[in-house]
C-alpha positions as CSV (number, residue, x, y, z in Angstrom):
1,X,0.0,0.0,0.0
2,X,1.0,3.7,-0.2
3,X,3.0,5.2,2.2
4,X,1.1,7.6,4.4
5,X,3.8,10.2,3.7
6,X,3.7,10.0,-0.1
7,X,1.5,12.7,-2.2
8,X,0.3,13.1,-5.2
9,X,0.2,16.3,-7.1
10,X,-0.1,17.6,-10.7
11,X,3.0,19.3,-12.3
12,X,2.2,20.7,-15.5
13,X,0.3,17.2,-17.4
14,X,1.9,14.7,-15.2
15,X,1.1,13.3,-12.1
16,X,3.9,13.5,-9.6
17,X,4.8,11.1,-6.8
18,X,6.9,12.1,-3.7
19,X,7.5,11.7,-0.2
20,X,10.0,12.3,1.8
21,X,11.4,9.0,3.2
22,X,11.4,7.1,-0.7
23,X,14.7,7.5,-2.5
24,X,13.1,8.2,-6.2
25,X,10.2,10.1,-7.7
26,X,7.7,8.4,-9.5
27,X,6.2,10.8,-12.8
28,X,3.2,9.4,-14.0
29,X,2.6,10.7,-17.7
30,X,-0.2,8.0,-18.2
31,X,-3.4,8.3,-16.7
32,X,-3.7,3.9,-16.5
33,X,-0.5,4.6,-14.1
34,X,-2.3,7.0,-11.9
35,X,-4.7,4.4,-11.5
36,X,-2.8,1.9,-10.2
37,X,-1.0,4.1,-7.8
38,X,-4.2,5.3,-6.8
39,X,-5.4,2.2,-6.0
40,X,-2.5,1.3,-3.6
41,X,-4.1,3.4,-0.9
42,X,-5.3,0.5,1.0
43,X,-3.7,-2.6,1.8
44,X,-7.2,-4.3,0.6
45,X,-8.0,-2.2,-2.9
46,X,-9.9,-4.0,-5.5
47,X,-8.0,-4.6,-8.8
48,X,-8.2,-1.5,-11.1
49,X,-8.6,-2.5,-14.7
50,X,-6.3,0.0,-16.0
51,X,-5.5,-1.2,-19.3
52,X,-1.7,-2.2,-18.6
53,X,-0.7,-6.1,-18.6
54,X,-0.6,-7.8,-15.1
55,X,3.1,-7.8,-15.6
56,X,3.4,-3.7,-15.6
57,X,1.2,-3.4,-12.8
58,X,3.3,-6.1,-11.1
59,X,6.6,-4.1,-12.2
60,X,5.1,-0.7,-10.9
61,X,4.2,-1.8,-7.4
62,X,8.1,-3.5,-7.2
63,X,9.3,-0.5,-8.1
64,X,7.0,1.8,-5.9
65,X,7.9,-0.3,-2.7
66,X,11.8,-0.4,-3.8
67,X,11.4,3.4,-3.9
68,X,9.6,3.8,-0.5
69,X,6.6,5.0,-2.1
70,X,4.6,1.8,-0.8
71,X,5.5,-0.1,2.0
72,X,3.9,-3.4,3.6
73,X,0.5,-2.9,5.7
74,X,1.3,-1.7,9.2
75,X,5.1,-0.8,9.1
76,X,4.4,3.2,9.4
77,X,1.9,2.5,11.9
78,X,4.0,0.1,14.4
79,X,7.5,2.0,14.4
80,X,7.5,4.7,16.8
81,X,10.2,7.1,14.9
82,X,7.6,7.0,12.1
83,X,4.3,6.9,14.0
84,X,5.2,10.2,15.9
85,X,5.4,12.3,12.2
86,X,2.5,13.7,10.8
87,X,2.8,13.4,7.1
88,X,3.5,17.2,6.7
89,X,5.7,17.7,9.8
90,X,8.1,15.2,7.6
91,X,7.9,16.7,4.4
92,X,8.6,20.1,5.6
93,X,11.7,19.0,7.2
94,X,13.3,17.1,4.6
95,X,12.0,19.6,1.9
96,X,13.4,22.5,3.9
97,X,17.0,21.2,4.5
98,X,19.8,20.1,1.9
99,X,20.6,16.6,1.5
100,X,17.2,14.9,3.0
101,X,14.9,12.7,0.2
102,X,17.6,12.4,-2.3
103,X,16.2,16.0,-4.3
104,X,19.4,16.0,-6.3
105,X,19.3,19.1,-8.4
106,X,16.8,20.7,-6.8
107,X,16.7,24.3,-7.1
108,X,17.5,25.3,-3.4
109,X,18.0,28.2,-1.4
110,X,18.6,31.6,-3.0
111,X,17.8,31.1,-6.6
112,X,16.6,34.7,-7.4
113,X,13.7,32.3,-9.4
114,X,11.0,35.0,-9.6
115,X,13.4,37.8,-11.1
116,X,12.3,39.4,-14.6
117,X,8.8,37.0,-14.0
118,X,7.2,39.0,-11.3
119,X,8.2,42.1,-9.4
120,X,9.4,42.1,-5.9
121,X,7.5,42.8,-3.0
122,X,7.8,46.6,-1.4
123,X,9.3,46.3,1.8
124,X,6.7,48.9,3.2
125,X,3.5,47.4,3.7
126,X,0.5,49.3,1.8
127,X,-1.3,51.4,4.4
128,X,-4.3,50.5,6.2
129,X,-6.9,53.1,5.5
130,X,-8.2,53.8,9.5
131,X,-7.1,56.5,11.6
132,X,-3.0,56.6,12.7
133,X,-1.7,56.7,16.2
134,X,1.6,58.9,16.8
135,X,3.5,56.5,19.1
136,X,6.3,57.6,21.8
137,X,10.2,57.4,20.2
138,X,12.0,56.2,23.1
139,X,15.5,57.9,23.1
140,X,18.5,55.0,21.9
141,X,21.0,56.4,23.8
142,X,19.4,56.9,27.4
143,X,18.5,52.9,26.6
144,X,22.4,52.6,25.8
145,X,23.1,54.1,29.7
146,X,19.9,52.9,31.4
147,X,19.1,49.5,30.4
148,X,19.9,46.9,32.9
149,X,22.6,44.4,31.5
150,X,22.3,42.0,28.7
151,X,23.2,39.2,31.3
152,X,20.3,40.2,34.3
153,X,17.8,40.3,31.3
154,X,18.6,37.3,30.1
155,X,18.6,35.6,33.5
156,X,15.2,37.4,34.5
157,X,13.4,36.7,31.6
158,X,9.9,34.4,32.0
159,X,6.7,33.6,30.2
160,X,4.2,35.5,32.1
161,X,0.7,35.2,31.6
162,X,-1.0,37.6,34.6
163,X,-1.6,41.6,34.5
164,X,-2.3,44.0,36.5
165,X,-5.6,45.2,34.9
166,X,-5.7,48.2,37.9
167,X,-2.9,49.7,35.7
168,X,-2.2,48.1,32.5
169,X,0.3,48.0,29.5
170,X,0.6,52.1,28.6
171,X,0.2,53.4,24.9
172,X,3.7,54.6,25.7
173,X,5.6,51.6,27.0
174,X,4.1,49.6,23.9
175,X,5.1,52.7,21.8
176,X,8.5,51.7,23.4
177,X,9.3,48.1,22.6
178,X,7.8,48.5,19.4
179,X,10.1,50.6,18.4
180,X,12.9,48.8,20.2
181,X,12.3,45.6,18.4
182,X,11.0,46.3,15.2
183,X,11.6,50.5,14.2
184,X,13.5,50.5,10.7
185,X,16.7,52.1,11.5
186,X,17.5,52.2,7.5
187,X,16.8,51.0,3.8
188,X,18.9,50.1,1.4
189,X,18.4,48.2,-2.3
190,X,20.0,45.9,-4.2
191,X,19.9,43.8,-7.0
192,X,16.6,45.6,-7.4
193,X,14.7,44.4,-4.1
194,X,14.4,46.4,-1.3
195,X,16.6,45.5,2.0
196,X,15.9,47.1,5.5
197,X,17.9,47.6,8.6
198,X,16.2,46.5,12.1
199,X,17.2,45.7,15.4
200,X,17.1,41.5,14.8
201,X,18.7,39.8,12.0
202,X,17.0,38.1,9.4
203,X,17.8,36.2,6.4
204,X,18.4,38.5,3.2
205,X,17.6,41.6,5.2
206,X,13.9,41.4,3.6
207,X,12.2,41.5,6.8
208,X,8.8,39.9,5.8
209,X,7.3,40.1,9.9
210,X,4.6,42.7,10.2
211,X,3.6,43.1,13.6
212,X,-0.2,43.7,14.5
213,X,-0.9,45.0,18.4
214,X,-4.4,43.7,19.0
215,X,-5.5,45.8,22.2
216,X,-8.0,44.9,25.1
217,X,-6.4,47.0,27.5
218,X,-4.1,49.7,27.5
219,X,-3.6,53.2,28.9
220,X,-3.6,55.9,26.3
221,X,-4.7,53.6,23.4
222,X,-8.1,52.5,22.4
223,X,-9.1,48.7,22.1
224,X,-9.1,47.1,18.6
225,X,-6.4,45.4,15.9
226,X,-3.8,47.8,14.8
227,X,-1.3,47.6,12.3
228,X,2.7,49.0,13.1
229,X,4.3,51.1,10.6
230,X,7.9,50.5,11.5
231,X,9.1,53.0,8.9
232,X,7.2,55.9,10.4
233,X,6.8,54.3,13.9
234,X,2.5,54.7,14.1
235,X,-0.4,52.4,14.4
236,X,-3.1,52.2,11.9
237,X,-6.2,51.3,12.6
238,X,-7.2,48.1,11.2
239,X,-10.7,46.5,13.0
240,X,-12.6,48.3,15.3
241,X,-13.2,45.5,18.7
242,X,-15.9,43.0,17.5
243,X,-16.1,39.5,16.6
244,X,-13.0,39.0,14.7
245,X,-10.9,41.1,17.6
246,X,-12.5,39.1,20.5
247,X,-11.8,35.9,18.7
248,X,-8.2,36.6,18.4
249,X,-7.5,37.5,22.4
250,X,-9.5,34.4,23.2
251,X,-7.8,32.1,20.8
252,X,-4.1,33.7,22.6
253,X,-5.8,33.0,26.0
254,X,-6.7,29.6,25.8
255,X,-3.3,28.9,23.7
256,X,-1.5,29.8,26.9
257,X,-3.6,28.6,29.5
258,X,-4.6,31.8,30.8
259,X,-7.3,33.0,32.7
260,X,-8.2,35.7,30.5
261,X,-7.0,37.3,27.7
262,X,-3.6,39.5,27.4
263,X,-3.8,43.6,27.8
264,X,-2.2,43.5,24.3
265,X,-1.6,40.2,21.7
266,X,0.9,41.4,19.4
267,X,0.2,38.8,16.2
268,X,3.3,38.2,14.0
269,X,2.1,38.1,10.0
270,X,4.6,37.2,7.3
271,X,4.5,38.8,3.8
272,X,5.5,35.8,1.9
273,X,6.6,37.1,-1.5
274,X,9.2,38.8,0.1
275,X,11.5,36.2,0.6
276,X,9.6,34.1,-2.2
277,X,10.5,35.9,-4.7
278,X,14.5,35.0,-3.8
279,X,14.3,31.7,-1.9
280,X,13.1,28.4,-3.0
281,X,12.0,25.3,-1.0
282,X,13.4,27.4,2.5
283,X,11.1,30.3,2.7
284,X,8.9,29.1,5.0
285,X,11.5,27.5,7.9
286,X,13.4,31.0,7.5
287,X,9.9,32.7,8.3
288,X,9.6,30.4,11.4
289,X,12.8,30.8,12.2
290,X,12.8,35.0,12.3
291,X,9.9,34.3,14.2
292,X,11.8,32.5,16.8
293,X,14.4,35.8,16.8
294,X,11.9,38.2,17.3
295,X,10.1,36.2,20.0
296,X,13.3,36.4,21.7
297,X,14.3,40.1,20.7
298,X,10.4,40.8,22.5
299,X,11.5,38.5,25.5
300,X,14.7,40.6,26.4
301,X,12.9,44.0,25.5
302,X,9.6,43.3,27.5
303,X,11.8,41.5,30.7
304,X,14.4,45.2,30.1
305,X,10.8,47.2,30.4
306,X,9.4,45.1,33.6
307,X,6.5,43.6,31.4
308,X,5.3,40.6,31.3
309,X,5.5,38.5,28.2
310,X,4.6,35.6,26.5
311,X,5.5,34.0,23.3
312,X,2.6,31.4,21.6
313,X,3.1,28.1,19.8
314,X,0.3,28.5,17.9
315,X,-2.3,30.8,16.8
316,X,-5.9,31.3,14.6
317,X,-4.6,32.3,10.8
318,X,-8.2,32.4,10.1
319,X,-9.2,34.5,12.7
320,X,-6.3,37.1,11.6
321,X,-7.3,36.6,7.7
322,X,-11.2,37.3,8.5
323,X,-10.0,40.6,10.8
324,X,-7.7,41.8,8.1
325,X,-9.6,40.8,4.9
326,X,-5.7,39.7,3.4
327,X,-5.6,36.9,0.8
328,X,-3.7,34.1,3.4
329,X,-1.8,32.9,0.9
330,X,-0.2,36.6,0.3
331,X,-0.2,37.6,4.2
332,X,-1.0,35.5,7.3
333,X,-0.4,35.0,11.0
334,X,2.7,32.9,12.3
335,X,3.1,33.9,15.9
336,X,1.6,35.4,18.5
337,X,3.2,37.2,21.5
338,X,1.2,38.6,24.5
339,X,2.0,41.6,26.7
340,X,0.9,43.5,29.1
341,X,1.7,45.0,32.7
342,X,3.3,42.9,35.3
343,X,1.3,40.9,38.4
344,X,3.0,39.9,41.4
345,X,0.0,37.6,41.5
C-alpha cells in the first residue's frame, strides 16, 4: 500500500509522486499509471482494470515499494520514529534542509527564481486606510546608559501570563518596545529588491514580519487590531473591537492557558513574496525561524521594560485573515506574543 507520507500532485500534465522517506520520484505521464497508484491506498484495494498487462502493474508496485513510495500494511503504523510524524511535519523537514529525500538538483536556497517574471515585494506594507496613532520614540541612547545588563535580562526573563488590569500596559511603553524591536533604522536596495535595517537579523535583510498589536487594555490607546508602521513608527487602525478582535485574544488565552485574555496580543504576520521571490523550497523554515528571533528580541525587551511577556506556539490564521480581509496565501499570521503590565499575582 502507499505510504502515508507520499502525495500526489499535478505538475504541469503529469502526475507526480513524492515523499519524503522514498529515495526516487515516480512521474506518471499515463493516466492507466495514476490508476494503479491510486489504487494502492489501502492494503485491501480491488484490482483496477487500467488497461496495462498484469506484468506492468506487477513491475510498478516493485518498483513503488523499492522506492519507498509503498511499503507493507502496518510498518508506518507500528515504528515509533515513524508513527510520531505527521505526514506534513516530515515533508517540511526534509524539503526544507539540503541533503534529506535524495532531491538532487533541486533548485534550493537563494535562486533569485521570480526575477524578470514578477516584481518584488515593497518592503513597506501598503497602508491601512483607519485613523493613525503617533506612538512615543524612546531615546537610543538613554537605553544605551539605562538598560539593565544583557546578562540580568537574560537571567530574568519568563513567560508570564497575569496583568495587572488596575494599571495596565501604557500606549507609551508599547510605543516603546515597538520601536525597540522592530523601528527600521534604515533602507537600502540591491539587486533591485528592497533591503531594510532592524534591530534582529533576518535572512536577506527582507524583513517579511509585520507586527499587528491587537488591544484589550491599554492606557492611552483605544481597544481594537492595529497595524505598526515600523518606517514611520504609528499604528493604523485596522478593525474596530468586535467579533473577529475578541476571537483573536481568546484564541491567545486559551493557547497559553490563561485566565483571560492578554492587555495587548501582538500577532506576527509574514508577507511571503518577500523572501519568495528570492528563496526556493526554504522560505517558510526562514519565516519560522525569524519568528523564533523576534520572539526572543520581545522576550529581552519586554523583561528590560518590567513587562510581562509571553510568546505562543500557535495561533488562529483564520481568525487574523477574517479581521484583516488579506488573501492568506499573500499575508497570514505565524506567531503570537502577549503583553501587558506585570502581576505579582
Amino acid at each position: 500500500m502507499l505510504s502515508r507520507f507520499t502525495v500526489l500532485h499535478r505538475e504541469g500534465d503529469d502526475l507526480v509522486v513524492e515523499s519524503p522517506l522514498a529515495t526516487a520520484t515516480l512521474r506518471a505521464h499515463d493516466p492507466a499509471v495514476s490508476a494503479v497508484v491510486a489504487a494502492l491506498v489501502s492494503a485491501a484495494a480491488a484490482v483496477v482494470h487500467s488497461g496495462l498487462t498484469d506484468h506492468v502493474v506487477a513491475q510498478l508496485a516493485v518498483d513503488l515499494r523499492g522506492a519507498g513510495l509503498a511499503v507493507p500494511a502496518g510498518d508506518e503504523e507500528d515504528e515509533p520514529r515513524l508513527r510520531q510524524w505527521r505526514p506534513h511535519e516530515l515533508w517540511f523537514h526534509g524539503r526544507s534542509r539540503q541533503g534529506n529525500g535524495g532531491y538532487a538538483g533541486m533548485a534550493y536556497g537563494r535562486t533569485k527564481w521570480a526575477k524578470g517574471i514578477f516584481d518584488p515585494t515593497p518592503a513597506r506594507h501598503d497602508p491601512y486606510p483607519g485613523p493613525a496613532v503617533e506612538l512615543h520614540r524612546p531615546s537610543l541612547d538613554d537605553l544605551r546608559r539605562d538598560d539593565p545588563p544583557l546578562t540580568a535580562v537574560m537571567e530574568d526573563r519568563r513567560s508570564r501570563r497575569t496583568y495587572d488590569d488596575d494599571h495596565p500596559i501604557t500606549a507609551e511603553q508599547l510605543g516603546e518596545l515597538l520601536y525597540r524591536c522592530s523601528g527600521v533604522r534604515g533602507t537600502f536596495e540591491a539587486d533591485g529588491v528592497e533591503h531594510l535595517r532592524l534591530p534582529y537579523p533576518a535572512g536577506g535583510s527582507v524583513y517579511e514580519l509585520e507586527l499587528y498589536p491587537v488591544v484589550r487594555l491599554a492606557s492611552g490607546l483605544d481597544p481594537g487590531m492595529y497595524h505598526y508602521d515600523r518606517h514611520e513608527h504609528r499604528l493604523r487602525l485596522v478593525r474596530e473591537p468586535g467579533p473577529e478582535v475578541a476571537r483573536l485574544l481568546r484564541s491567545a488565552a486559551l493557547s497559553a492557558s490563561a485566565d483571560r485574555p492578554p492587555q495587548v496580543l501582538i500577532v506576527l504576520a509574514a508577507r511571503f513574496g518577500r523572501l519568495m521571490y528570492t528563496y526556493e523550497e526554504l522560505p517558510y523554515a526562514l519565516v519560522l525561524k525569524h519568528v523564533g528571533v523576534l520572539y526572543q528580541t520581545m522576550y529581552l525587551v519586554a523583561t528590560a521594560m518590567g513587562l510581562a511577556a509571553c510568546g505562543l506556539g500557535g495561533g488562529d490564521a483564520a481568525a487574523f485573515t477574517e479581521a484583516t480581509g488579506l488573501d492568506h496565501t499573500t499575508e497570514s499570521s505565524v506567531g503570537e506574543f502577549m503583553l501587558g503590565s506585570h502581576s505579582e499575582g
